[in-house]
N, C-alpha and C positions, 0 to 999 in steps of 0.2 A: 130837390137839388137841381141847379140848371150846371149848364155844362162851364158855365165860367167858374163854378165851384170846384171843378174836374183841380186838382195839382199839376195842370200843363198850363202852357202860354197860352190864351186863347185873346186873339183880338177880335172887337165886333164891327162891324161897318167900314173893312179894313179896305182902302183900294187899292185894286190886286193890280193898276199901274205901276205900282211899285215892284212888282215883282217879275213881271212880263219882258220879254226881251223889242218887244213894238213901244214901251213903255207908256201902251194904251190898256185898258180894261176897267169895269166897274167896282163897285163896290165886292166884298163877301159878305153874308150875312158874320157869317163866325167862321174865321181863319186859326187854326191850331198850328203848333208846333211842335209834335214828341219829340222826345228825346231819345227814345229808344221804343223798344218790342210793345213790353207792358204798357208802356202808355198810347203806344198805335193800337191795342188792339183794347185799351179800356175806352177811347176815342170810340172807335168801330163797334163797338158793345153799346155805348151810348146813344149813338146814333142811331141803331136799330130800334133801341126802347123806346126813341121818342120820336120814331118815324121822320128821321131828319138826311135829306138824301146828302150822301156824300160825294164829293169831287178830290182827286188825289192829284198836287202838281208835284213839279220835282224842280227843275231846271226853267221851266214854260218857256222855252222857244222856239218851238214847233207850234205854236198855240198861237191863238187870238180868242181872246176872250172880250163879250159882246160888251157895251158900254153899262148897262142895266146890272151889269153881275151876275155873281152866281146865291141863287136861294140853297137855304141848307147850310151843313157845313164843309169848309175847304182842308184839306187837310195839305200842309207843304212839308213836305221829307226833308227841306235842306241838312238835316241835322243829321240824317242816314248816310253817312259820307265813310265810312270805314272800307276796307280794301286790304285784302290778306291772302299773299300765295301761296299754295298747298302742290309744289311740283309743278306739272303741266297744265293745273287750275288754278283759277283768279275768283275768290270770293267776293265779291263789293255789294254792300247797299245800297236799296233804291236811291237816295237822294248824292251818291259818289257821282261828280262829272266823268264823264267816258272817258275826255281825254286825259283827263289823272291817271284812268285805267291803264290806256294805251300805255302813259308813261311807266306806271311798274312794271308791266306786261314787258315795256323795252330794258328796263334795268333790273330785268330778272332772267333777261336772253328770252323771250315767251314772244314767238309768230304767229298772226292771225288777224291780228287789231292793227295791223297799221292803217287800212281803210277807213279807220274809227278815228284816228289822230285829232283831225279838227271841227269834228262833230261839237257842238255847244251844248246838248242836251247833256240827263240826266240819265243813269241806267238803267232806273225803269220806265222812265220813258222811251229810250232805245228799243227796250222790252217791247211795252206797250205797241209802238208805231212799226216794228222791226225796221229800224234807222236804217242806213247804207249810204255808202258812198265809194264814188270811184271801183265799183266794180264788186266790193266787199257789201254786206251785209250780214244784221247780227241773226238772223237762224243758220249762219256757218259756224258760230263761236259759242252760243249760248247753248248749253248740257243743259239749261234746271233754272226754276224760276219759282221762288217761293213768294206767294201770296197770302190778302185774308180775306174771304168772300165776305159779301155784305152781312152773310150771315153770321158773322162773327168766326169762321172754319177757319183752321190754319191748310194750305192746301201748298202741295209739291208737284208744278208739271215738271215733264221734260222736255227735249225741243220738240222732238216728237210730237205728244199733246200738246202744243205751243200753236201746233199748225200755222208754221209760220206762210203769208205770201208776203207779196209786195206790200210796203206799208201798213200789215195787217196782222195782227197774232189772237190766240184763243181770249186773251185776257181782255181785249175790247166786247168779247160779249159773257164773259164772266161777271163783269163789271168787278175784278175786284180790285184790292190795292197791293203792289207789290212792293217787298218788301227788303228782298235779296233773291241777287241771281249769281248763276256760276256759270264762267265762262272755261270752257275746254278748248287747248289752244297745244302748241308744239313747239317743241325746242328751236333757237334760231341761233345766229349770230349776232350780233348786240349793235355793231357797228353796221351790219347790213339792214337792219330792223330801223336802226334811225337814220338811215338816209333814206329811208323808205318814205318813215316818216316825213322828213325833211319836205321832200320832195311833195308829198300832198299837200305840205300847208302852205310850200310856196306856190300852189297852184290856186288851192282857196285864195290865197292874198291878190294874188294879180286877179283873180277872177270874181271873186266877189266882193261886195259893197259892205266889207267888215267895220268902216269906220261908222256905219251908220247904224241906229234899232232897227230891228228888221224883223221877221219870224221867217227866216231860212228861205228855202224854196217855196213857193205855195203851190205849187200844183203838180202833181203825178204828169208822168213823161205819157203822152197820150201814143200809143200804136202806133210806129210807123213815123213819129215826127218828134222834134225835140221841141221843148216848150217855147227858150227864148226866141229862134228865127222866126218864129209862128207869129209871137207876138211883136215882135221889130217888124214883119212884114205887114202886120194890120194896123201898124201907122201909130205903137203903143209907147213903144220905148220915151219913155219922160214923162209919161201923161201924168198930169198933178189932178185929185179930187180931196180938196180939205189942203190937209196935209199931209197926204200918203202922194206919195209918186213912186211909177214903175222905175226902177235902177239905171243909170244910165249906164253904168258898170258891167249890170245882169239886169235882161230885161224878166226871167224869172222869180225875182227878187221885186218885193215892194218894200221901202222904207218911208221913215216915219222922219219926214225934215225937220220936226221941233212941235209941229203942235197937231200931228194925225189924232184923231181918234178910233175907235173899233172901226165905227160906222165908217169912215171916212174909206179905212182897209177893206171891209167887204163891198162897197157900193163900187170904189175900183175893180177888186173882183170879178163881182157883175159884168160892170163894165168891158174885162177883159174876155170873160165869155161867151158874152152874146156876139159879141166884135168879131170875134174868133169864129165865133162858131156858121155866124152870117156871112162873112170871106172863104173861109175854108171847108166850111161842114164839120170841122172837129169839134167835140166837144171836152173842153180842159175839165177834169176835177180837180177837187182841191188837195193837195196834199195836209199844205197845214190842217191842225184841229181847230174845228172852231165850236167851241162852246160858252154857255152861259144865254142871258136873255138879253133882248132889245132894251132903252132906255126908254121908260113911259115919258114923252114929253108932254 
């Protein structure tokens, strides 16, 4: 049996352009789609028997995925999108957008997630990255994170074991796929929750370059300095490679003017920190994810 025999959507040679919020990336060898529990975890059983490494997306825009692809199989949660509140918790699926969340979270009186408003990811990716913004981040909200290790396990951390830091939780070195997470949050006012809200995403709007593909921020706030001045002072802001240019908007931001490629976004990249790093001594990492392989030319 191969896996396109599997009773799921599977596409082969699928490219994951299509799905990236940079609307660059290569090929998948095999792209799946469950529909639910049983079919993620006969996916993840499969995989293991036939020694085929797995990649899990959800929302991919925090991501840059390399032009080459990714080998093995891809597995995308969009279809994980359910959302159910139990009191002062917020159940949701890996592949639910956050900011859906927030919005029940607000029409259920429930505080905690307004920092979360205009996050574009997916929850387990939030999981995965511990997203944040504006002062909030998710190891203040997330109680419980269920996953299924490569090894086929169904597994339950808590925030606790999640060991959340910056940009960072236990599940990047679990490798596994998560599947549903519970967010623990506190009774509010309904009307003071969404002008909370309000107010962050007119802040996103004026502030960042939303009309454009993008993948988010790319780089962690280095110690002691904020990314964009850093980079407007090393003479960056506009610089065009391919067709990625730094944000005239946000110079922490690179977008994709019509015909970037992967390559085109990490060679800027580069580009911004060795620039950086030769002006100032700092050295930027990356926030965004970046995975998959190079294109053999």
């Amino acid at each position: 049996m191969t896996i396109l025999d599997l009773p799921i959507k599977v596409k082969t040679q699928e490219p994951l352009s299509n799905y990236t919020f940079t609307k660059t990336g290569g090929p998948a060898d095999f792209l799946a789609f469950p529909q639910d529990l049983e079919q993620l975890q006969e996916l993840i059983n499969y995989a293991k028997e036939h020694q085929l490494p797995v990649t899990t997306l959800g929302n991919s825009s925090n991501l840059i995925i390399k032009d080459g692809g990714i080998r093995g199989l891809v597995i995308m949660l969009t279809e994980f999108k359910q959302i159910q509140v139990h009191g002062n918790l917020i159940q949701a699926q890996a592949g639910a957008s956050i900011i859906e969340v927030t919005k029940v979270a607000c029409r259920a009186g429930l505080t905690g997630l307004e920092f979360a408003a205009g996050i574009p990811g997916s929850v387990g990716g939030a999981a995965f990255m511990n997203a944040g913004a504006y002062g909030g981040e998710m190891s203040q909200v997330i109680s419980q994170v269920e996953e299924i290790l490569p090894s086929g396990q169904q597994i339950c951390l808590t925030g606790k074991q999640l060991h959340f830091s910056y940009r960072h939780s236990a599940v990047q070195e679990n490798k596994g796929t998560v599947f549903a997470v519970q967010f623990q949050l506190q009774p509010g006012e309904q009307t003071t929750i969404q002008a909370q809200m309000d107010q962050f995403n007119a802040a996103r709007r004026s502030k960042q370059p939303l009309e454009y593909p993008s993948c988010g921020s790319v780089f962690k706030r280095p110690e002691g300095h904020f990314t964009g001045p850093l980079i407007i002072k090393a003479g960056l802001q506009g610089k065009i490679v391919g067709g990625a240019q730094v944000s005239l908007k946000h110079a922490g931001f690179i977008i994709n003017l019509g015909t970037a490629t992967a390559t085109d976004y990490l060679d800027l990249i580069h580009l911004i920190q060795t620039t950086v790093l030769e002006k100032f001594g700092v050295q930027l990492e990356t926030e965004v994810r970046i995975i998959g392989e190079d294109k053999i030319s």
